[in-house]
C-alpha positions, 0 to 999 in steps of 0.5 A: 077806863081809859089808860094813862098812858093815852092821857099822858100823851094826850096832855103833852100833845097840847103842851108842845103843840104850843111850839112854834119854832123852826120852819118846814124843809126848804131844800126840797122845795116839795116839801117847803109848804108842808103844814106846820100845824101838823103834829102826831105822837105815836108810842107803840110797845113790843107787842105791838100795841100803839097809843096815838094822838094827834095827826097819826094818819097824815102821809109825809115822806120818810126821808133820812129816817130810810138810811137805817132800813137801807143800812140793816138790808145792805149789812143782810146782803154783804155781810158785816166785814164788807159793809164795814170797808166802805161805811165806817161807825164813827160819829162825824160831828158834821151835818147830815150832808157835809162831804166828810169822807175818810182821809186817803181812804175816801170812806164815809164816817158813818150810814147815817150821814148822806155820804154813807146813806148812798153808799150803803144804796148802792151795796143793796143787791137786785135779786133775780126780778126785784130790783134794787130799789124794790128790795129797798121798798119792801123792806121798809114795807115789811119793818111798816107791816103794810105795802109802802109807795113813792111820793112822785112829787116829791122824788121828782123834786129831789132829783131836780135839785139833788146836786149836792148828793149827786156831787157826793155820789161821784166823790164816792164812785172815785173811791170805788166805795160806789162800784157801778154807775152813781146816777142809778144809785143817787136815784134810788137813795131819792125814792128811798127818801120819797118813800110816804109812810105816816106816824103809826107806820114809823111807831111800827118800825120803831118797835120793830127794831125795839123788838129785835128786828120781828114785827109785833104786828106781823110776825115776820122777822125782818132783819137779824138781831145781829144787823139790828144791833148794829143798826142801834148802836149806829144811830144812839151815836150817830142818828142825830148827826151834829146834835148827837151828844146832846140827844143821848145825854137828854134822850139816851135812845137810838133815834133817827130824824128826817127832814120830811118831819118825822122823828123815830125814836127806839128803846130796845126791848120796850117801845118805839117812838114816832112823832111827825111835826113839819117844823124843823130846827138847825140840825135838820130835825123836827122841834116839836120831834125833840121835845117829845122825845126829850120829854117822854124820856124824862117822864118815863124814865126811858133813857137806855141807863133807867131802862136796862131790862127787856120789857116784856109783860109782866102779867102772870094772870089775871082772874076773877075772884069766882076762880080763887074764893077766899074759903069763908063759908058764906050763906046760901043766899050770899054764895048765890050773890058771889056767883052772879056778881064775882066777876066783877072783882079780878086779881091780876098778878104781876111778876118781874120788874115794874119799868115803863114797858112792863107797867105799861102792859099792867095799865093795859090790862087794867084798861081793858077790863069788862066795863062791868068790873068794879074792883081791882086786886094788884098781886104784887108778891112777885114783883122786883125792881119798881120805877118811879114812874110806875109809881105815878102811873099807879096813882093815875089807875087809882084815881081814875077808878076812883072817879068811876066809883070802882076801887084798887086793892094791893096785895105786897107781902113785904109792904114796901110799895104799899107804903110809898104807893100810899105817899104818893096817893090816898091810902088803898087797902093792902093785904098780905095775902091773895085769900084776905084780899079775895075775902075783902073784894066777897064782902064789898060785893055782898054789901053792894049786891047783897041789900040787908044780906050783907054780912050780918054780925049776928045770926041766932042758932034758929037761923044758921044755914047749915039747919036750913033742912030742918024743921021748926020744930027739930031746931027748937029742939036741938037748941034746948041741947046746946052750950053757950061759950065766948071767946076772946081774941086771939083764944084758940077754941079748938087745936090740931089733934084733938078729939072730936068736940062737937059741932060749934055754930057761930053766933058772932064773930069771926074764927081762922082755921089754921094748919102746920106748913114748913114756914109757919102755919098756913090760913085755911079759911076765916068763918064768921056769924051763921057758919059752923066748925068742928064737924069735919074732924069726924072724917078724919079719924075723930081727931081736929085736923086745923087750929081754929082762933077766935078773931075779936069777940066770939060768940059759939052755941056748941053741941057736944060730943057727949050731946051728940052722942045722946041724940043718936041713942034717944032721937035717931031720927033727928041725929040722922036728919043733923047730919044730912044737914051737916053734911050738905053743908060741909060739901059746899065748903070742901067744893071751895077748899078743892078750887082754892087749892087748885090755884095753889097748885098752879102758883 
């Protein structure tokens, strides 16, 4: 099933591909003939899953979208308190590359304008044989997970033109926020800005910040969560210089853009956002940049006020249903059906909150099913918070599984998301426990696999499984012993305590067994047409170990105790031949009672 997040996405990418405003950077003239055209989305989740569409792979240099890198490495190498005397956190309302140093003091409002950007170049360290600017590189490769290069053309263009940010460099070297030589450290903000990544990479640096500075890819824990927290609250108010304030009240995610094309765009905890489009608007950032990040926002409720809460996995388990049988006693030739088809039904179970992040894992899961499984049970039980976008993805898996001819289950105690899931799409079937919704999934197998086998609603004493080692001829003659006895819905036929009251074949209709628990009673298993009752009460002290109700019209041919009685005196060798059948078959359900239970026991 293909995931409707990458369909979201696709579809947005042919929206806005219809943009055609803004024009490519031409104050660096490499970069002037860049293809407008051009337009990738990359989301990438904390796990380091990327959904792509478009131009993901095309190679642009980073430019401005550098200055948090660099800005994370210098805070590592001297320490908050000395980052923070040179480059102040204040938004400064003017664009990237205004000279607006502090009154007196001659500090840079903040990393993200040129003037901070080059000052915190020049507080990077070299270390024994890693220069400067290597240092610089490898940590954009390290946040990347791959081995990052300068575009010499471009670099080459920028220091030939670069005068307003060498002009900057020595207005910071007169305020010793610079404190050696601002020519070497003006050339390494310029390869800094050359540096060519390409939309995958800048999701993967993006997530790597969502996801507390470690690389979900790699592993490698680049920056502290310290310096990555800074690095966030600097560009969510700064990142987007003069157009700040309308990009966190539209947006409301750390972002930063470059004139190269590229938009980085972080929601801590839950995804990174990269897109690349040429085109850029009076800001200096991308257009087709804004919109998608407006847009995803909105569509997927990221603005950091909807999505508070980290967005881990909310997958608990995910199974087939061979592993949690329902507990009704099938047939042999439809136990033999449930065996080789089970696993095409899977129960996943979801726990904690269903934000964008966590259904995003949900769809995944469901995405990467074997193309062979035909039903899918969402375990809803454990779930708290639900976003509306939850809700829209959720419609999105139901229809598409539809259109496959495959089908979507729920189980939801409480109800609540059932009934507006259903609002918002065509009714599913909804259970309230995992035991009823397993049976469900059984019986849409056997019906599909099963030919004439499934699920028959009438099965004659003659034909009962549980008789199969018999002859003819001991059937014929057991069935002359029996009574014949009918129930309504809801009757209790058998209760907790009582004796031993013979064996009860299942002629038509469906029974539950039940036990005491301290909240209530808890169902054992439902048993319909074909199926047999009562017996086990002999191992245990003779006495009905669960209440069993008739669940509509019940049909029951019965053999007594008194009956039973009599045959072990009058035929022993048919009463011995009963109970080895009996018994047989009281095995293979004590086989599904024991691999239920083993799944309570885990939950």
């Amino acid at each position: 099933m293909e995931s409707p997040i990458q369909t979201y996405l696709e579809q947005i990418h042919a929206e806005i591909s219809n943009l055609k405003d803004g024009k490519p950077s031409s104050a660096i003239p490499a970069l002037a003939n860049a293809d407008p055209d051009k337009f990738g989305i990359c989301l990438a989740t904390v796990d380091g899953y990327v959904y792509e569409v478009g131009d993901t792979r095309e190679e642009f240099t980073i430019q401005s979208i550098s200055k948090p890198f660099t800005y994370g490495l210098a805070l590592a190498d001297r320490g908050m308190e000395d980052v923070d005397r040179r480059i102040d956190v204040e938004p400064s309302g003017d664009a990237f590359n205004e000279i607006s140093l502090g009154e007196g003091t001659g500090r840079p409002s903040n990393p993200m304008i040129n003037a901070g950007a080059i000052t915190a170049t020049g507080l990077v360290k070299s270390s024994g044989r890693n220069s400067r600017f290597k240092r610089i590189l490898d940590i954009h490769s390290d946040f990347a997970g791959r081995d990052l290069s300068v575009n010499e053309r471009v670099y080459k263009s920028e220091f030939k033109h670069g005068y307003r940010n060498r002009a900057l460099a020595y207005l910071l070297r007169s305020f010793n926020m610079i404190e050696k030589d601002p020519d070497s450290v003006v050339e390494d903000y310029f390869r800094q800005c050359s540096v060519n990544i390409n939309c995958h990479d800048l999701s993967i640096m993006a997530a790597s910040l969502a996801n507390g500075g470690e690389n979900p890819v790699s592993g490698d824990q680049v920056l502290d969560i310290s310096e990555v927290e800074r690095i966030l609250s600097v560009m969510i108010t700064c990142g987007m210089y003069d157009d700040a304030g309308a990009w966190v009240a539209n947006v409301g995610m750390p972002a930063k853009s470059g004139v190269g094309g590229g938009t980085l765009a972080v929601l801590p905890g839950q995804v990174g956002l990269a897109v690349y489009s040429p085109p850029l608007d009076e800001h200096g950032s991308s257009v087709r940049g804004i919109a998608t990040c407006e847009r995803l926002s909105k569509d997927m409720e990221l603005h950091f006020v909807r999505a508070g809460r980290t967005g881990r996995s909310v997958i608990r388990a995910s199974y087939d249903i061979t592993r949690v049988p329902s507990g009704i006693r099938r047939t042999d030739e439809a136990a033999d059906i449930l065996e080789q088809h089970g696993h095409r039904a899977t129960v996943i179970e979801l726990h904690g909150d269903l934000l964008f992040a966590g259904t995003e894992s949900m769809v995944r899961e469901i995405s990467n099913l074997a193309s062979d499984v035909e039903l899918v049970i969402l375990d809803l039980r454990r779930v708290d918070e639900v976003a509306d976008v939850s809700l829209r993805m959720l419609g999105e898996v139901r229809r598409t599984l539809s259109e496959s001819g495959d089908k979507l289950a729920l189980i939801d105690g409480e109800g609540t998301l059932a009934e507006t899931f259903h609002d918002l799409d065509r009714e599913v079937p909804t259970f309230v426990t995992r035991s009823t919704a397993v049976e469900w999934a059984e019986n849409e197998l056997i019906s599909r696999y099963g030919e004439d086998l499934s699920l028959p609603s009438v099965v004659s004493f003659a034909d009962s499984p549980a008789l199969e080692p018999l002859s003819s001829g001991d059937v014929e003659q057991l069935e002359s012993m029996l009574q014949s006895k009918e129930y309504d819905d809801g009757d209790v036929i058998r209760r907790v305590g009582q004796r031993f009251g013979g064996v009860h074949f299942i002629v038509s209709g469906k029974v539950t067994s039940t036990v005491p628990a301290p909240e209530g009673r808890v169902k054992l298993t439902t048993l319909g047409a074909g199926m047999t009752f009562g017996e086990l009460a002999l191992g245990t002290d003779n006495r009905q170990e669960t209440t069993v109700k008739a669940v509509g019209p019940v049909k029951l041919m019965v053999l007594s105790a008194d009956d039973i009685e009599r045959l072990e005196s009058e035929h022993p060798r048919l009463a011995i031949a009963l109970w080895k059948a009996l018994t047989r078959d009281a095995y293979t359900r004590v086989d599904q009672y024991m691999r239920e239970t083993a799944v309570r026991i885990r939950d």
